[in-house]
C-alpha positions in Angstrom: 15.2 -17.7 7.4 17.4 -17.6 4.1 16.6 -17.0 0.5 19.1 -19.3 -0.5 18.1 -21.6 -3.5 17.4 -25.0 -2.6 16.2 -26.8 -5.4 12.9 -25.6 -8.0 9.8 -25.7 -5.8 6.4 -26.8 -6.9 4.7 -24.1 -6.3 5.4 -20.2 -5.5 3.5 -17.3 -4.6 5.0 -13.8 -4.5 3.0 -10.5 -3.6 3.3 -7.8 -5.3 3.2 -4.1 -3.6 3.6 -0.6 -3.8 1.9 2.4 -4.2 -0.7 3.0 -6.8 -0.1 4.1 -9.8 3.7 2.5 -10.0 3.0 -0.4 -12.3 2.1 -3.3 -10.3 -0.7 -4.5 -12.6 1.4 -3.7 -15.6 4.1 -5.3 -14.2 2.2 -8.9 -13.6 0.8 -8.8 -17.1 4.5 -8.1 -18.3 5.4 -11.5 -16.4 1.6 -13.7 -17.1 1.1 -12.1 -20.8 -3.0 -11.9 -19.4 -4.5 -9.8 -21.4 -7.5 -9.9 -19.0 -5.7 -7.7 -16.4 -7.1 -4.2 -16.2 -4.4 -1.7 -16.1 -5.3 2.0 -14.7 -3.8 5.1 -16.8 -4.0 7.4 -13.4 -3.1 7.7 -10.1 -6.6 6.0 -9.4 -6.5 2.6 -7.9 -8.0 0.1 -10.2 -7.5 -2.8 -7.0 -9.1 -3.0 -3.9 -9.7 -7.0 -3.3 -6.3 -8.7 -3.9 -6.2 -10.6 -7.1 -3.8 -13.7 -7.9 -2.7 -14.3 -11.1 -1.4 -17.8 -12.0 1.7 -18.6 -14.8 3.9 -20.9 -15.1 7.6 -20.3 -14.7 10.4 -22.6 -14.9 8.1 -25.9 -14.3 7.3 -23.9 -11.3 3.6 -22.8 -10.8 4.0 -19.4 -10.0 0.9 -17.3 -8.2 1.2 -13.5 -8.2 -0.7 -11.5 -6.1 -1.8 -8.0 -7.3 -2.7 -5.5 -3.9 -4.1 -2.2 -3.8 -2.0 0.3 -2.4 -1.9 2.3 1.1 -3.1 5.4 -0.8 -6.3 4.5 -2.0 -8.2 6.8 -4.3 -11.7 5.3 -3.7 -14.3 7.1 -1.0 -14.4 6.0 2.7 -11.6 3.4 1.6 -8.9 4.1 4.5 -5.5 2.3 5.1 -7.0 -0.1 7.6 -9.1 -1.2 4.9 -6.3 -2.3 2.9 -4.8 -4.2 5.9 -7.8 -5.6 7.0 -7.8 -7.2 3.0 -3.9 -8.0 3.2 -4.8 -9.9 6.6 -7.3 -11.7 5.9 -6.0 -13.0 2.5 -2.5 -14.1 4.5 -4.6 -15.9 7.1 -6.9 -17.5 4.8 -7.3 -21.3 5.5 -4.3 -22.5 7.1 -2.2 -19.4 6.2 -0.7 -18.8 3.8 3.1 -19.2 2.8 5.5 -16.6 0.4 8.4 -17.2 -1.7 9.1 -13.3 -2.1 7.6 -10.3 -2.5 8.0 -7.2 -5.1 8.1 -3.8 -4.4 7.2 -1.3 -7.0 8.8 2.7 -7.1 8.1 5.0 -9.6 11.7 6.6 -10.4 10.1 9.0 -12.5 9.1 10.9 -9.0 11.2 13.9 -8.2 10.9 13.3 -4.8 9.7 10.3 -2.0 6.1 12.3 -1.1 4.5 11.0 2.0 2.1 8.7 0.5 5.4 6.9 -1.0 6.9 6.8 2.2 4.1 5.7 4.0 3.6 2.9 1.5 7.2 1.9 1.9 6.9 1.6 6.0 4.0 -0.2 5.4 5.8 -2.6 3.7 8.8 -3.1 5.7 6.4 -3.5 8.8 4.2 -6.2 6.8 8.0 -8.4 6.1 10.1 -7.8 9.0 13.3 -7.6 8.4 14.3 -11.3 8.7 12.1 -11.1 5.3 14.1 -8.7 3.6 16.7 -11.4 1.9 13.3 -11.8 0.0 12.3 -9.0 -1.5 13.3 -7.4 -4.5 12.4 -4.1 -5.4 11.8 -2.6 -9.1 11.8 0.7 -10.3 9.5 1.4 -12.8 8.9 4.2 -15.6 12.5 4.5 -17.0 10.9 6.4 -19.9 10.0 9.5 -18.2 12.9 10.3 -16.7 16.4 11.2 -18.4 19.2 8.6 -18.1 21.3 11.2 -15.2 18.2 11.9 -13.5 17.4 8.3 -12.9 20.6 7.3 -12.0 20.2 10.6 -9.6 17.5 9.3 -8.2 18.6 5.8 -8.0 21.5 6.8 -6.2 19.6 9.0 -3.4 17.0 6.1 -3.1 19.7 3.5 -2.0 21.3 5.7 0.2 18.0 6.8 1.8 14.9 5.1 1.5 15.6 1.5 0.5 18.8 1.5 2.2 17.4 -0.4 5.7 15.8 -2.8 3.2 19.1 -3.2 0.9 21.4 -4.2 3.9 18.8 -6.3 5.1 19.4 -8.4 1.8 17.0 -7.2 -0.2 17.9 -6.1 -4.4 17.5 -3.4 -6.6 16.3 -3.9 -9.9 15.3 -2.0 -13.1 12.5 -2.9 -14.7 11.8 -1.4 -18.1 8.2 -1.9 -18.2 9.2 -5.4 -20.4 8.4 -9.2 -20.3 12.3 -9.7 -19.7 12.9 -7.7 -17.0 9.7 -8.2 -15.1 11.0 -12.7 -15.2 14.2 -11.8 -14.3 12.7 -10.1 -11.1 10.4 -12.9 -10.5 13.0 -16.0 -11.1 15.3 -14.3 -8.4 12.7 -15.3 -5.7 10.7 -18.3 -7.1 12.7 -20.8 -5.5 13.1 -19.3 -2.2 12.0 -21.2 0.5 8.0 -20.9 1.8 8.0 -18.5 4.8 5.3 -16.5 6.3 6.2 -12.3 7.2 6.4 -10.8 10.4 2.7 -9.8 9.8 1.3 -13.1 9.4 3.1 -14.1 12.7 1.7 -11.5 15.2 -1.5 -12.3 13.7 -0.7 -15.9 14.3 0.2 -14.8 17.7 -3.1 -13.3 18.4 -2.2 -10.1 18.3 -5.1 -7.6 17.5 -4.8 -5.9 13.9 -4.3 -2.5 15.3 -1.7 -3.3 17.7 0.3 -4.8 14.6 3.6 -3.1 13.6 1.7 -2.3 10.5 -1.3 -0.9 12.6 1.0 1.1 14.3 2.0 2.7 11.5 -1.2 3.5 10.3 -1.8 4.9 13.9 1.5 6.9 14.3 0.4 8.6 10.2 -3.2 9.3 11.1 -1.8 10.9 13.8 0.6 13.0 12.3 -1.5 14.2 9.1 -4.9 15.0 11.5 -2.2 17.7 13.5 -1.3 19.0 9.9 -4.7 19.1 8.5 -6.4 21.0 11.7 -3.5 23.3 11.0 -3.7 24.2 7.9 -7.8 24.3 8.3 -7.1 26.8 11.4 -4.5 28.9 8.4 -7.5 28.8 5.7 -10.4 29.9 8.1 -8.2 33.0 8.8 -7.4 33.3 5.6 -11.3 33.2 4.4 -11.9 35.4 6.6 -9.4 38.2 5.6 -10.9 37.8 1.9 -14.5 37.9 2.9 -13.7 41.6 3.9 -11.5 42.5 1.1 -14.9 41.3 -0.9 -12.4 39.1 -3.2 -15.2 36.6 -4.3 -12.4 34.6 -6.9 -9.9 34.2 -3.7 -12.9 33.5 -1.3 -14.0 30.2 -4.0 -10.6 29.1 -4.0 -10.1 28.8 -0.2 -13.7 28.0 0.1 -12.5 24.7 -2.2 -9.2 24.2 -0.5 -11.3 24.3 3.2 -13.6 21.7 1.7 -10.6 19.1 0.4 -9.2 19.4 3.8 -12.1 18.7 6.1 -12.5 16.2 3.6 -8.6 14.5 4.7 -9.3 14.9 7.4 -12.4 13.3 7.3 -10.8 10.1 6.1 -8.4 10.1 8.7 -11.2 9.9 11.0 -12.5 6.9 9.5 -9.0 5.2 9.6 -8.5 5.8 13.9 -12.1 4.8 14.2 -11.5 1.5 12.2 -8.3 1.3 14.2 -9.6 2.0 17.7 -12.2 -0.8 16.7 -9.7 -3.5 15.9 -7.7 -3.0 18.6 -9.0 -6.0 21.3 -9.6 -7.8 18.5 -7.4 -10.5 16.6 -7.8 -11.6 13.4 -8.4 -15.1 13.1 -7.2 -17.5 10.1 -9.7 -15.9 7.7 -12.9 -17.5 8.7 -16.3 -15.8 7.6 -17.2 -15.2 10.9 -14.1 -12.7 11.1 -14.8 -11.2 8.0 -18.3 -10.8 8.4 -18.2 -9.5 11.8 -15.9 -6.7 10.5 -17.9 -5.7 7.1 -20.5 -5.3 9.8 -18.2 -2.9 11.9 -16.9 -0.6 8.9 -20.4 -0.6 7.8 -21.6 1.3 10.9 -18.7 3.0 11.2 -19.8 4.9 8.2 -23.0 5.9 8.6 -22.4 8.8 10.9 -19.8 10.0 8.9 -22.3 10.0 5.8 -25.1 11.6 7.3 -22.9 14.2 8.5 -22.2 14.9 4.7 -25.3 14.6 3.8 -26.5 17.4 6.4 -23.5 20.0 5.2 -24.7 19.3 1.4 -28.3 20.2 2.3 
């Protein structure tokens, strides 16, 4: 596949992605000037169910699609969840084609935390890398950093992060949170060439959602975080025990509230592997109610146990 320009296409769609909380709502109203779209103030996602967002561009009828991030602030909403919505929206109908996709980064973060980097393997799994001519990636929030430490940062991310994307042909941009710099992004991959993601082809080749690249990374980070949450549980149980006979009630609150934020993870992990382990002999078919229905149905009693459970510890 190339990303070479071959002549303005009719239509385009381009999704947008990245973790919540780096501008990818602000960024589409930047490009559409809709007033309409809702943009979030905090780290909390204000998308769950992708959205499309239709402007013209060029004489080109441009669609761009908003989706929530792999980080997703809501309860029981889990990382399968996302992909389940990301899958189902590709497969809709017939399937559906790209011209390019965006990746958002928040530059004004000191470091590349783990819900960053997750979000960024996500997203190279969802392309593949005979995608990556496609994508351009934007940095966003320029205004809360200093000019050096940006460039810093900039520097470290291409030599780090993005660099399997970069010499896979993908760009770097800035965009400075205006109308001009968000087009600029967007006209670079408008009249690509209609192609379909490595996702969207082992789907297509009926293979079950788990057992994706994507699900596999999902799998291999639920993994990894339920080894360092039973860990650091294990570390605070000693450690509330040691202040429960020092009769330290202000240290014994605090742990008390740290315990209960890690069950919680790890809570949520559990949710993801059961979602996973459900979806495993399962492929995703083009979209069809049937599909969807059958797996509303699934995540539906999947947390039921998990509720009651809460339910009992609260009582």
């Amino acid at each position: 596949m190339s990303s070479s320009k071959k002549g303005p296409l009719q239509q385009a769609m381009i999704l947008i992605m990245g973790p919540t909380g780096t501008g990818k709502s602000s960024f589409i109203k930047a490009v559409t000037n809709d007033d309409d779209i809702q943009i979030g103030h905090t780290l909390k996602s204000q998308t769950f169910d992708l959205q499309e967002y239709h402007y013209s561009h060029d004489g080109v009828a441009v669609t761009l699609v908003d989706t929530p991030g792999f980080d997703d602030s809501r309860e029981n909403v889990t990382d399968t969840d996302i992909l389940s919505k990301i899958a189902a929206f590709l497969q809709e109908g017939e399937g559906r084609h790209l011209n390019g996709l965006v990746y958002l980064h928040r530059i004004s973060d000191p470091r590349l935390g783990g819900q960053a980097r997750m979000n960024l393997r996500m997203f190279e799994a969802i392309c593949g890398d005979k995608t990556f001519p496609c994508v351009r990636i934007a940095t966003t929030f320029w205004n809360r950093v200093e000019p050096g430490v940006g460039d810093e940062r900039e520097a470290e991310l291409k030599e780090d992060a993005f660099r399997p994307l970069l010499e896979g042909g993908a760009k770097l941009f800035r965009h400075d949170n205006g109308s001009e710099s968000a087009r600029i992004i967007v006209s670079e991959v408008i009249h690509n060439e209609p192609f379909v993601t490595k996702f969207q082809e082992e789907l297509r080749a009926g293979v079950p959602l788990a057992k994706t690249s994507a699900g596999g990374v999902i799998f291999e980070e639920v993994k990894d975080l339920q080894q360092k949450h039973d860990n650091e549980i294990e570390e605070l149980k000693r450690e509330l025990e040691e202040a429960k006979g020092s009769n330290n009630a202000e240290l014994q609150t605090g742990l008390e509230e740290d315990l209960q934020k890690q069950m919680e993870a790890l809570r949520r992990l559990g949710l993801d592997e059961n979602k996973l382990q459900t979806l495993m002999f399962s492929p995703v078919g083009n979209g069809s109610p049937t599909w969807l229905t059958t797996l509303r149905e699934l995540l539906r009693s999947l947390f039921q146990p998990f509720r009651a459970c809460a339910k009992a510890e609260s009582d």
